[in-house]
C-alpha positions as CSV (number, residue, x, y, z in Angstrom):
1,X,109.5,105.1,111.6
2,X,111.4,105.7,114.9
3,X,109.1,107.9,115.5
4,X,106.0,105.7,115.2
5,X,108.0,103.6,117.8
6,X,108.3,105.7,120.2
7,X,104.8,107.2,120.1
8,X,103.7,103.6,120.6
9,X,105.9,103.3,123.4
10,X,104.4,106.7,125.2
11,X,101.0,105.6,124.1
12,X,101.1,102.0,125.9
13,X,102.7,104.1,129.4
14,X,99.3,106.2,128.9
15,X,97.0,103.7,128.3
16,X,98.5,101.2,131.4
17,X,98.1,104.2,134.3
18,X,95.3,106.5,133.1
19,X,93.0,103.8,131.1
20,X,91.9,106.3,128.6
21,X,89.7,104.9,125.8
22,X,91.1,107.7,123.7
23,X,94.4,106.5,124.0
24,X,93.7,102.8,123.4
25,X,92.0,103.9,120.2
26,X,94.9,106.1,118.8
27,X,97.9,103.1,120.2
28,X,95.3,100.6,117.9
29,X,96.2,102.8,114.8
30,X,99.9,103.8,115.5
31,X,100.1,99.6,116.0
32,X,98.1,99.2,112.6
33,X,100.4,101.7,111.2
34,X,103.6,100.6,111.8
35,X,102.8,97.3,111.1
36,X,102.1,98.3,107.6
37,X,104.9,100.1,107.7
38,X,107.5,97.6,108.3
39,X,105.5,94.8,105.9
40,X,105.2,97.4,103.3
41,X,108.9,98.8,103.4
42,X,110.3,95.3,103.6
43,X,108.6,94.1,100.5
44,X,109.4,97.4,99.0
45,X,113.0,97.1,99.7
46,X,113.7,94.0,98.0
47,X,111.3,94.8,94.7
48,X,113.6,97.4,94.0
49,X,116.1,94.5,93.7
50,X,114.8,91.6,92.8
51,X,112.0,91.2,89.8
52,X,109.3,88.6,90.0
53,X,107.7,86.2,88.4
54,X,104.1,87.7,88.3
55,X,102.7,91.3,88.9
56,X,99.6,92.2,90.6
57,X,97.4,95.4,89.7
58,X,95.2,97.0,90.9
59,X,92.5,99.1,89.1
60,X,91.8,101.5,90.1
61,X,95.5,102.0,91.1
62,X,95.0,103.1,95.1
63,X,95.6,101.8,98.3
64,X,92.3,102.7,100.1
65,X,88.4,102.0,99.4
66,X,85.1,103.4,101.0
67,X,82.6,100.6,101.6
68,X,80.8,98.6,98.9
69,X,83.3,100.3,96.0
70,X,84.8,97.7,93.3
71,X,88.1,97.0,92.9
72,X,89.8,94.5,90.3
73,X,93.0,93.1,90.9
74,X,94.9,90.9,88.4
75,X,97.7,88.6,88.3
76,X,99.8,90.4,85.2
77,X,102.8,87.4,84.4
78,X,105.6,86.2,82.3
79,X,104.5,83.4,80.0
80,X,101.1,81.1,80.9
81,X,99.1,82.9,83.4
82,X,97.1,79.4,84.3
83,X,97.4,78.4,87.6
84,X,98.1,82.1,89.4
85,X,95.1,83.2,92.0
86,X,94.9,86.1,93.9
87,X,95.8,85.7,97.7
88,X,95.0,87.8,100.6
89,X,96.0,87.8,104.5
90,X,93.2,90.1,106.2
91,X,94.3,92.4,109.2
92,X,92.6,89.7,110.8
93,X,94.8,87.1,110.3
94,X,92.6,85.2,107.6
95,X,94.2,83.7,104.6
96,X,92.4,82.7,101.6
97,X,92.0,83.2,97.9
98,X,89.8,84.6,95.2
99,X,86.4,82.7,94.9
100,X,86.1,80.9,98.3
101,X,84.5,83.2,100.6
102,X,85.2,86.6,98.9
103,X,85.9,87.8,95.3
104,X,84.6,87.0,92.1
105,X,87.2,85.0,90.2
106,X,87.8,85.9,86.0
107,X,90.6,84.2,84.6
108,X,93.8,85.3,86.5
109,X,91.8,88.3,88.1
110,X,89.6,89.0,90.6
111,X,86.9,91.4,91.2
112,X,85.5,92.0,95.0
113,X,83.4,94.5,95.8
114,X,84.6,95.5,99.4
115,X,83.9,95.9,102.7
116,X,85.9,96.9,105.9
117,X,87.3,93.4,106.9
118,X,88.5,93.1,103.2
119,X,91.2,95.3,104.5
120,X,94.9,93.5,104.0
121,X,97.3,92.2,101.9
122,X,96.8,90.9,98.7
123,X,99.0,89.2,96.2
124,X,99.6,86.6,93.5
125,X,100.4,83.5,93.7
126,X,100.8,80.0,91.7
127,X,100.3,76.5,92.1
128,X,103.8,76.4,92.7
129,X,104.1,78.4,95.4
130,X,105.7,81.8,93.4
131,X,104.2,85.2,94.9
132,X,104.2,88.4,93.1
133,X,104.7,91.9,94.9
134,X,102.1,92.4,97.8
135,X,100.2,95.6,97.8
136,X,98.2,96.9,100.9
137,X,94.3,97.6,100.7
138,X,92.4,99.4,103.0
139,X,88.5,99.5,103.3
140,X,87.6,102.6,105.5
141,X,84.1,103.0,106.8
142,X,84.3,106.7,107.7
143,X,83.3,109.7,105.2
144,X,87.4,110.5,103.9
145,X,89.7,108.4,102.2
146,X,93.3,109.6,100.7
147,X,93.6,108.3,97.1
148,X,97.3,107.4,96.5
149,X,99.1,104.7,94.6
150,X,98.5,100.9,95.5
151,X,101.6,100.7,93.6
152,X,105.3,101.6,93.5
153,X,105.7,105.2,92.0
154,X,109.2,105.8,89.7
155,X,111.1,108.5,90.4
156,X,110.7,111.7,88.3
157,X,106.8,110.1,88.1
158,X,103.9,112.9,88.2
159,X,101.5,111.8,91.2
160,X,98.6,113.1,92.8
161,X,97.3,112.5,96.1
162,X,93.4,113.3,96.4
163,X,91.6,113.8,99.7
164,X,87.9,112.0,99.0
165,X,84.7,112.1,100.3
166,X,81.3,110.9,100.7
167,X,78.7,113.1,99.6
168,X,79.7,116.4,97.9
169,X,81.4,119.2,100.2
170,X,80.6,123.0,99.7
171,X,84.4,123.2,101.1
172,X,87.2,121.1,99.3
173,X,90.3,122.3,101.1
174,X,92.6,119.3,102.4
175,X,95.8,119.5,104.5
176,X,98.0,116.5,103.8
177,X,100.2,114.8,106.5
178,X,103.6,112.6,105.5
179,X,105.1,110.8,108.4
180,X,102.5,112.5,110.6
181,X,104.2,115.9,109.9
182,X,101.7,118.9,107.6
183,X,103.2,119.3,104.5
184,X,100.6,121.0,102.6
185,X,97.0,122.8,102.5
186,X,95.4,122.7,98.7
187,X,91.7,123.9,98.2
188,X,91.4,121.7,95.7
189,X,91.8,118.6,97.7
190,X,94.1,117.6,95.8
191,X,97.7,117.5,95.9
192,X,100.4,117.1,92.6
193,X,104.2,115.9,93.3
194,X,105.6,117.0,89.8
195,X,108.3,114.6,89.9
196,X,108.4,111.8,93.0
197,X,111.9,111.3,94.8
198,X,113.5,109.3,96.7
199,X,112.6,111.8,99.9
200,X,109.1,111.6,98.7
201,X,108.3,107.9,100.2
202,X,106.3,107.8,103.0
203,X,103.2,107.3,105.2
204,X,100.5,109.8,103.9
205,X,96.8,110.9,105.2
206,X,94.6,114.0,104.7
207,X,92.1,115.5,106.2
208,X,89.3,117.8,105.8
209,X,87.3,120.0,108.9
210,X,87.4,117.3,111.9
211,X,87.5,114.0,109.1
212,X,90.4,112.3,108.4
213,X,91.5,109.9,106.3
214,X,93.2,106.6,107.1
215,X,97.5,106.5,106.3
216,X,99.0,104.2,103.4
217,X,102.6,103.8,102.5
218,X,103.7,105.3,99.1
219,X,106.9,103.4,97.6
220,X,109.3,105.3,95.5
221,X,111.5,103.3,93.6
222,X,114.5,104.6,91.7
223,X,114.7,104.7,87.7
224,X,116.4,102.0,86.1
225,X,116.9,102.9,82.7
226,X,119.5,105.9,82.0
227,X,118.3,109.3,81.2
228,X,118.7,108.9,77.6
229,X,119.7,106.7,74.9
230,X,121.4,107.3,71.4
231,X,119.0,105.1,68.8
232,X,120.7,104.7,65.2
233,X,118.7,104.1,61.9
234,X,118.8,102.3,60.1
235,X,119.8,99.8,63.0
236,X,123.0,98.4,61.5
237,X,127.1,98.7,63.0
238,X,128.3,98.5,59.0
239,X,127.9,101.0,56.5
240,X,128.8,101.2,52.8
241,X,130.6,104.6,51.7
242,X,127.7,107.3,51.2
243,X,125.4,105.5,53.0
244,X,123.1,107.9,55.3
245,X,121.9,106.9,58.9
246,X,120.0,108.9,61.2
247,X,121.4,109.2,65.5
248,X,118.5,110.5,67.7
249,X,118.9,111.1,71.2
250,X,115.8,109.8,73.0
251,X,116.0,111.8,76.3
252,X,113.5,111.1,79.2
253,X,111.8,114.4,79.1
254,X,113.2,117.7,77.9
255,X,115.9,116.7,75.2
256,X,117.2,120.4,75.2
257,X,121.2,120.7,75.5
258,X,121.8,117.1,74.5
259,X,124.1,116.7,71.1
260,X,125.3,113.7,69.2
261,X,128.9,113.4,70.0
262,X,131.9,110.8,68.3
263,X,135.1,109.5,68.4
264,X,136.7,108.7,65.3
265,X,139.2,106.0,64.5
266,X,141.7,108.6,63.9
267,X,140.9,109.9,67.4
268,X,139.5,113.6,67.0
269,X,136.8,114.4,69.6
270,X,133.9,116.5,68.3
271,X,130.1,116.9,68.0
272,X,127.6,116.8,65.1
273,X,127.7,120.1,63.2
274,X,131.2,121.0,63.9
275,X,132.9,119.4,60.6
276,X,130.4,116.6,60.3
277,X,126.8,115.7,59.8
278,X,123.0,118.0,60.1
279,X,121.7,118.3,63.6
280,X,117.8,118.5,64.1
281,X,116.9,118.6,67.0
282,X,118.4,116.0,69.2
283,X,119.1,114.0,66.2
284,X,122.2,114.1,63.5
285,X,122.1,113.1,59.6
286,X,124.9,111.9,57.9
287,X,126.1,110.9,54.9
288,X,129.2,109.0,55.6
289,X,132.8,108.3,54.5
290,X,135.3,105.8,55.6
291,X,136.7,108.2,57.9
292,X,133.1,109.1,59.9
293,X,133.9,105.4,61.4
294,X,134.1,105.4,65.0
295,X,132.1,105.6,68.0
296,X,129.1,107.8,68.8
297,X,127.3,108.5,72.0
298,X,124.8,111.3,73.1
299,X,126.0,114.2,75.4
300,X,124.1,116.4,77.7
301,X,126.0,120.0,78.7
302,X,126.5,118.6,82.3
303,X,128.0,116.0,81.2
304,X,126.0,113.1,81.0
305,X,126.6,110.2,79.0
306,X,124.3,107.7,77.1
307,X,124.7,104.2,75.3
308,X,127.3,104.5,73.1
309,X,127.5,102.2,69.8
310,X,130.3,101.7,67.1
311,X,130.1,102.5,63.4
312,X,132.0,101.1,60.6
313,X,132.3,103.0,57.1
314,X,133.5,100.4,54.5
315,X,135.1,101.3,51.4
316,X,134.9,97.5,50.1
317,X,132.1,95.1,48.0
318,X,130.7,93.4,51.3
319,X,129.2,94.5,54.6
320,X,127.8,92.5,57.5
321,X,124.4,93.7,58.7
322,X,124.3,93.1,62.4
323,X,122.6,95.3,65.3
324,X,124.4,98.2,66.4
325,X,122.2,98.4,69.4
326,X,122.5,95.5,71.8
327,X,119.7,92.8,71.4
328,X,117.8,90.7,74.3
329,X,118.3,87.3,75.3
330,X,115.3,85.7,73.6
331,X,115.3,88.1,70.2
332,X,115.3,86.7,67.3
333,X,117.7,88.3,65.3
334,X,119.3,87.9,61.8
335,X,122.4,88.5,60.0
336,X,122.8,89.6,56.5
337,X,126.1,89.8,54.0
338,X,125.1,92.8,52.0
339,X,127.2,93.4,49.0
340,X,127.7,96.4,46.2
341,X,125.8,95.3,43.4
342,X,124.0,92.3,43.0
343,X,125.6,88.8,43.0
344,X,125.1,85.7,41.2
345,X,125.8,83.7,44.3
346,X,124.6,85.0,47.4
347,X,126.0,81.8,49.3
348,X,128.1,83.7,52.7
349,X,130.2,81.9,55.2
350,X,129.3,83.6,59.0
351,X,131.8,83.6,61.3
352,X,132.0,84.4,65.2
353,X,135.5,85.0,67.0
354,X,137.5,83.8,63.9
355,X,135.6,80.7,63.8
356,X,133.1,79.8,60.9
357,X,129.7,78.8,62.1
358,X,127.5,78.8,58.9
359,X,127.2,79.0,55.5
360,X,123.7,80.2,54.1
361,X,122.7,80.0,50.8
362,X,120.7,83.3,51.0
363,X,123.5,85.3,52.7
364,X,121.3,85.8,55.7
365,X,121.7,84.0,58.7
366,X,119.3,84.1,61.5
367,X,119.2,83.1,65.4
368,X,116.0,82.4,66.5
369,X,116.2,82.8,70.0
370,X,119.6,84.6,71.0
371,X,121.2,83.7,74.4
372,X,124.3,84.9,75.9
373,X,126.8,82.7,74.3
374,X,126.1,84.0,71.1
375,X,127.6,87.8,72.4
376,X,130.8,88.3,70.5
377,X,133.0,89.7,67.1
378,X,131.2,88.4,63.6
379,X,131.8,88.5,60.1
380,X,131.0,87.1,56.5
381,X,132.7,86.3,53.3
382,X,131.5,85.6,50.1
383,X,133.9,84.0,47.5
384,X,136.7,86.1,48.6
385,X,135.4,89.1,49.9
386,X,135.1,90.0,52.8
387,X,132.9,92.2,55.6
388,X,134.5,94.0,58.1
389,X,134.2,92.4,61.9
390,X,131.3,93.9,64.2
391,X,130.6,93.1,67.6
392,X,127.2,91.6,68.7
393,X,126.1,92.7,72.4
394,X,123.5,90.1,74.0
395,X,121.8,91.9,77.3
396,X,120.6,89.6,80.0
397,X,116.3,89.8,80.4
398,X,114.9,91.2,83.8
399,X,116.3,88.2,86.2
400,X,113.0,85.9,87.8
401,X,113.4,84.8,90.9
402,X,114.8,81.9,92.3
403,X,113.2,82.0,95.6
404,X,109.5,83.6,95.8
405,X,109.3,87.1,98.1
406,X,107.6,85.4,101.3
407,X,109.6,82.6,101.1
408,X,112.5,84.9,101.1
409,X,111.2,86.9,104.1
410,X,110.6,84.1,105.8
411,X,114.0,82.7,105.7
412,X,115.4,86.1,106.8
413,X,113.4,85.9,110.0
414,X,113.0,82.2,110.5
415,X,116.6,81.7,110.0
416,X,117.3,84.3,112.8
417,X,116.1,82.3,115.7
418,X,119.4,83.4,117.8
419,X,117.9,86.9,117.5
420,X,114.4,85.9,118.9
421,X,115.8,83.9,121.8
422,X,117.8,87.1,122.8
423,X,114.5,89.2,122.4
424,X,112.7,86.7,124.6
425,X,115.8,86.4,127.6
426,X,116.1,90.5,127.6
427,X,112.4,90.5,128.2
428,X,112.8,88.0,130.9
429,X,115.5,89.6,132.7
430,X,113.8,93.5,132.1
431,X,110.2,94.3,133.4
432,X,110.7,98.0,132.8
433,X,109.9,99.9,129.8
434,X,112.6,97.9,127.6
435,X,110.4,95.3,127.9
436,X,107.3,97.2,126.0
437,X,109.5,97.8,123.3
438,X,111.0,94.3,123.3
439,X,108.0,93.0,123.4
440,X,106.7,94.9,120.6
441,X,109.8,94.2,118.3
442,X,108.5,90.4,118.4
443,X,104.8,91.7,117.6
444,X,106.1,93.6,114.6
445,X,107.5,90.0,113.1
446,X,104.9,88.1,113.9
447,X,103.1,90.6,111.6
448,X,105.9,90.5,109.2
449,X,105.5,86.5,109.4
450,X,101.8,86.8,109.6
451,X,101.8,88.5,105.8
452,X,104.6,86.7,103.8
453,X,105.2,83.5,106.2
454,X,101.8,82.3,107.6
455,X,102.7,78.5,107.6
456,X,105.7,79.4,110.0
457,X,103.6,82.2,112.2
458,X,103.1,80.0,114.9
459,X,107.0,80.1,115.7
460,X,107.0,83.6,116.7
461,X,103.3,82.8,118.6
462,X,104.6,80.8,120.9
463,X,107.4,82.4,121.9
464,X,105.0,85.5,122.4
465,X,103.5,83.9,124.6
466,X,106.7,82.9,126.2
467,X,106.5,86.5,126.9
468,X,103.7,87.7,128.2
């Protein structure tokens, strides 16, 4: 992005002493460029931390159109879906949504066949004033367009980026640009990024004889769930001697090298197949005694580590069936007092942290909708036997939002306003070159404000013109 700057910078010295229309055309699309730049990379840095309310998607999934092509975007979100329209800010500055002077509206989607001053921002919002991500369309009226990913890309995600074209070409081959740098020539015209990094995000165009393509921004956003995860079946913490259960070791992509590993009660360290259980695969059958209880987790040979979830092997009449994997805020889940043999009376007493909550006739107890409060150590007795204790692990869901994405932005730079009179007294006081870029920093939010703050735009309008 520095870069960009500075070519900008260069590009505005050229076009003030020689005048050259070539140069006033290429400053237009550095300018355009960075400005999705910064808009882009700001949203994308606070998705990665935040999750919202709504979703918007794009199909097909890419970032830039030829003329008169279809797209549908749709508003994908948690619970009722009334009320959510899709929004766009054109690179002109227009604001509107779906149905008034663009779009077909259908249901919480919109369909829009497009043309170049479609071009923008586009997102979803409710009657409430909640946004969902933003994602950047272009509309290009030349003969080459790059297809890449309207949307975030995970990392370790295959992608391909395909130069396009109007009309059929007796020549496919493409050179691809990231950052403005050549990375790569493929005859195909297409190019395949096995598995997307981190290093991978970036501003991307093709191009193809003399054509070229416009640039769009693709976001990379880190994994969030661990490499692998040790499942047990059935999914129970309690066991009765001689019971059999099943550990599998769901690895994200090659599970080879990853073993089912435990720690007994008596504190002897080893993997399945050493004195204990039948590996297959990544997975491990047992048949277990009393002293197989303990805790088991999956174990790569590097040295990676997944979930790891606590088994009890009782020798007794009653058991407690309880998750051994943690459940979601929400689940329903249910208890059970399972006992050897069949009882005349299957009336249980439940208990959480020593304290009885329930008695159930039917020795099952169930929570309909578990929250957080009900995380903790339970148990159940019948008559006077007892289960063993087993801990209940409640996991949070995605957290919403508590303030939308443009409202957030906008307090960032709204509630910097010591930062935009120091930008407007440095110009003032500098009639150099400083002040091109000074003067430029303002332009860049004013474009920020323009896409996720229009209602406070004006702010940073007049004190452009404060400026100039």
């Amino acid at each position: 992005m520095k870069a960009l700057e500075i070519e900008i910078v260069e590009l505005m010295t050229l076009v003030e002493t020689t005048g050259d229309r070539g140069h006033t055309q290429a400053l237009k699309r550095r300018k355009a460029a960075l400005a999705d730049l910064l808009g882009i990379r700001a949203q994308g840095a606070l998705v990665r931390n935040l999750s919202l309310p709504a979703s918007l998607r794009v199909s097909p999934d890419r970032s830039q159109f030829f003329k008169y092509e279809s797209v549908s975007l749709s508003c994908e979100v948690q619970g009722n879906s009334a009320g959510w329209r899709v929004v766009r800010n054109t690179e002109r500055g227009i604001l509107s949504e779906c149905n008034t002077d663009w779009g077909k509206q259908q249901g919480s989607s919109c369909i829009a066949s497009l043309k170049p001053s479609d071009s923008g921002v586009y997102w979803c919002e409710s009657g409430s004033g909640e946004h969902s991500n933003a994602v950047n369309i272009t509309v290009h009226a030349g003969a080459v367009i790059l297809e890449s990913p309207a949307l975030p890309v995970t990392e370790g995600d295959s992608v391909t980026l395909r130069c396009r074209y109007l009309g059929t070409l007796s020549n496919l081959t493409a050179d691809f640009y990231k950052d403005g740098s050549p990375i790569r020539t493929e005859s195909t015209g297409e190019m395949t990024i096995p598995a997307v990094s981190e290093s991978d995000e970036g501003l991307y165009k093709c191009t193809n004889s003399e054509r070229e393509s416009p640039e769009s921004w693709m976001t990379v956003t880190a994994s969030l769930s661990p490499p692998v995860s040790l499942s047990v079946s059935p999914d129970r913490s309690q066991f009765f001697e001689f019971e059999r259960v099943s550990l599998s070791c769901e690895v994200q992509g090659n599970s080879a090298g990853w073993r089912v590993v435990r720690n007994t009660l008596r504190g002897n360290l080893s993997e399945c197949n050493i004195d204990w259980g039948n590996p297959q695969g990544s997975s491990c059958i047992m048949s277990l005694i009393p002293s197989d209880s303990g805790v088991y987790w999956c174990e790569s040979g590097s040295g990676e580590h997944s979930n790891a979830v606590n088994i009890t092997v009782h020798v007794g009449a009653v058991i407690l069936e309880s998750p051994a994997l943690p459940v979601t805020e929400g689940d329903s889940v249910t208890l059970r007092c399972r006992y050897q043999g069949t009882p005349s009376d299957l009336t249980a007493d439940f208990y959480k942290d020593g304290s009885l909550i329930r008695t159930e006739t039917t020795g099952e107890m169930t929570i309909p909708a578990v929250s957080e409060s009900d995380e903790g150590l339970y148990k159940c007795t019948n008559s006077e036997r007892e289960s063993p204790e087993s801990w209940m692990t409640v996991t949070g869901p995605v957290p919403v939002l508590s303030m939308s994405l443009p409202r957030l932005l906008c307090s960032l730079l709204v509630g910097s306003p010591y930062l935009l009179v120091t930008i407007i007294l440095l110009v003032k006081c500098c009639r150099s070159k400083a002040q091109v870029v000074l003067y430029w920093i303002s332009k860049y939010m004013a474009t920020l404000m323009n896409y996720f703050c229009v209602e406070q735009v004006i702010v940073l309008k007049k004190s452009e013109a404060e400026i100039t």
